[in-house]
N, C-alpha and C positions, 0 to 999 in steps of 0.2 A: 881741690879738684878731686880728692879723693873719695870725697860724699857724690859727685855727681855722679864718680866710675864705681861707683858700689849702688847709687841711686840704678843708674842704667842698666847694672847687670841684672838687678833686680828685678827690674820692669821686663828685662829680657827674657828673662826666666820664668815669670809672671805669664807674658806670650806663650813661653814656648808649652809651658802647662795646658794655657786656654787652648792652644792650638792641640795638642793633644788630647785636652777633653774634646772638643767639638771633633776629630778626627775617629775618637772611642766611640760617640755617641752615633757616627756616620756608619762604624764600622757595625755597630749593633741592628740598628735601623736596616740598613742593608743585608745582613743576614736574616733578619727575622720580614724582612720584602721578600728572598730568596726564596725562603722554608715555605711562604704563602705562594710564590709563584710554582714552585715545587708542588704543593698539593694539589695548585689549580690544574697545572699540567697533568697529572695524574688522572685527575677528574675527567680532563676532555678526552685521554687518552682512553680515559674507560669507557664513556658515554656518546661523545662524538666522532671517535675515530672506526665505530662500529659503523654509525648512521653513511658518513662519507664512504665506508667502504661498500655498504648495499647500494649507497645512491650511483657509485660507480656502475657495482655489478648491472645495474638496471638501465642505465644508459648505454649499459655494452652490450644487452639483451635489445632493447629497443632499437638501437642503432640500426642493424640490417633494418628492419623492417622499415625502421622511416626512408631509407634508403629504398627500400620499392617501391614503399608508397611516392616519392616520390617521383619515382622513374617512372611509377603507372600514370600520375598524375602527366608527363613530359610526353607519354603516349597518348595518352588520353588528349591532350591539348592540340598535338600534331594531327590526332586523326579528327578533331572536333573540327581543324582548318580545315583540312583538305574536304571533307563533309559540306561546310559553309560555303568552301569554295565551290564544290561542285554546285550544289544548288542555288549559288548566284548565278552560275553560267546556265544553270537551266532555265532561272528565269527572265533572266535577258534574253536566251532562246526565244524560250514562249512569248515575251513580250514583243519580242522581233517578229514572231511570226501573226503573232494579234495584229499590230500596226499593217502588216502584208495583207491578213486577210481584209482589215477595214478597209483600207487602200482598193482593195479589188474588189469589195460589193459597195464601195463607192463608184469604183468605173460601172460596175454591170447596173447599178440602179441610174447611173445617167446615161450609158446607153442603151436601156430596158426604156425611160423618156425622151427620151430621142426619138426612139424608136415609134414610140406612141404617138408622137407631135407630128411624125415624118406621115405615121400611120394613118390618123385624123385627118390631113391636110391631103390625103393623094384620095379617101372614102369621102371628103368635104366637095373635091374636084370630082371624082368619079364617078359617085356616087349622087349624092344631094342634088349636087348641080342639073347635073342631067335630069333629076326625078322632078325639080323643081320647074324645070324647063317644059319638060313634059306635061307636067301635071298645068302649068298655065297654058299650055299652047291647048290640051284638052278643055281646060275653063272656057278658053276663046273659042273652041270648034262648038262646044257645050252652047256657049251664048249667043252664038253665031245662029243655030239649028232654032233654039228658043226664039229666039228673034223671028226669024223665019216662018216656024211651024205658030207663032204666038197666037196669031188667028183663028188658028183649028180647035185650042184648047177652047170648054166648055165654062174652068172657072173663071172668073173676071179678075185675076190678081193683076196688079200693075206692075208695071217693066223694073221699078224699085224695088219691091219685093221679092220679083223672081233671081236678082241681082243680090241682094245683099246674101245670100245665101252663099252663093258659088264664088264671092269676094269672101268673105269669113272663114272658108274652107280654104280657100287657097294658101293662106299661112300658113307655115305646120311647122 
């Protein structure tokens, strides 16, 4: 039994070496990661930590301003409405007042023909009629006198003739 507790210690020992080396070689490995991280840090401190601090400053420079611009923009937007607005309302106005005036030179032209139709129809009765009446009652006194005096005339025309005349005229 005494070979296998000297075998074990052995092996034990053998461990506890391997584990030491592999822990030597973790500890190496990691320092010289270290010494690399180290210099990279170094570097961005040189190089990048300049760049982030103008990019600051510039954003701190810029800042008001985009700040107005945008508040002009919030102006500018509110009075572009009120603007829009007002000019819808004026032309719903107008367009109100279009539709009023079409509306009323639609009344005045129908009773401007009204007027006209009323006006014809009282110069058809008043007028015409009467001229027409007259004018045949003269034809009649006219054919009447013809007829009468027809004997005294020299030319020889016939009762047809002197008729078709004074019927031709009477149309008008």
């Amino acid at each position: 039994m005494d070979d296998k507790l000297t075998l074990f210690i052995a092996l034990t020992g053998i461990a506890v070496l391997l584990q030491a080396g592999v822990l030597l070689a973790m500890y190496l490995t990691m320092r010289k990661t270290t010494s690399e991280m180290q210099s990279l840090m170094g570097e961005v401190r040189t190089k990048v930590m300049p760049s982030i601090e103008q990019v600051q400053q510039i954003v701190a420079e810029v800042r008001p301003k985009i700040e107005v611009i945008a508040e002009n923009l919030r102006d500018t937007s509110a009075t572009v409405k009120a603007q829009i607005e007002r000019i819808d309302a004026t032309v719903n106005d107008i367009m109100d007042r279009g539709r009023l005036q079409v509306i009323r030179a639609d009344e005045l032209l129908s009773r401007t023909l009204d007027r006209v139709e009323y006006t014809s129809e009282v110069v058809q009765r008043t007028v015409v009629s009467p001229v027409r009446q007259i004018s045949g009652l003269m034809q009649g006194i006219t054919v009447g006198l013809e007829f009468l005096f027809a004997g005294r005339r020299k030319n020889g025309r016939s009762r047809e003739e002197r008729r078709a005349v004074p019927q031709d005229e009477m149309f008008i």
